[in-house]
C-alpha positions, 0 to 999 in steps of 0.5 A: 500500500502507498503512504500518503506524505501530506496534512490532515484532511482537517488542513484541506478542510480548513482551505476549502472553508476559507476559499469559499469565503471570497470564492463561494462556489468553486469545486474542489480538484485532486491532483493524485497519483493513481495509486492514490485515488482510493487514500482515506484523505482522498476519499474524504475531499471527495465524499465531504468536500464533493472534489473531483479526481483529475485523472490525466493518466487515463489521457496522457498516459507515460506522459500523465505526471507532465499533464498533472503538473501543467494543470496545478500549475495553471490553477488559478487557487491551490492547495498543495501538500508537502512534495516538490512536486506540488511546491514547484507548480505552486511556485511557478504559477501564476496562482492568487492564492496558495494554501501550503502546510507547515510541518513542525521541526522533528528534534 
């Protein structure tokens, strides 16, 4: 089984709640790969949050992580986790606004 190296659903929670403040009826997106569709994470942005899955490997195939990049890079809000490469796409966006967690120092 693949582990999930991000925030607390609560995180994603707390992003969606104050983006509909000043964007009131967007939809939220996942940006995952594959063999993360079924992650207890993922299935809560979907069941509680109604996000959708982007599922660029089904139409890009050995090319699919290139699609995934382009398209959070081109999201004009973002909520990333802790990876390079979410960090990069937020980074080199021309996003309004990013929500990105802050992990506590270990030791």
């Amino acid at each position: 089984a693949a582990f999930l190296h991000s925030p607390p659903f609560s995180f994603f929670d707390f992003a969606w709640q104050q983006h509909q403040k000043s964007y009131a009826g967007g939809k939220p997106w996942v940006v995952s790969a594959p063999d993360m569709y079924e992650h207890p994470t993922v299935l809560r942005l979907c069941t509680e949050l109604g996000a959708e899955i982007v599922r660029s490997t089904s139409e890009a195939g050995k090319d699919a992580w290139l699609a995934d990049w382009v398209w959070l890079r081109e999201a004009k809000h973002l909520v990333i986790s802790a990876s390079t490469f979410s960090w990069w796409a937020a980074y080199l966006s021309d996003a309004k606004r990013i929500y990105y967690p802050f992990f506590p120092a270990i030791g």
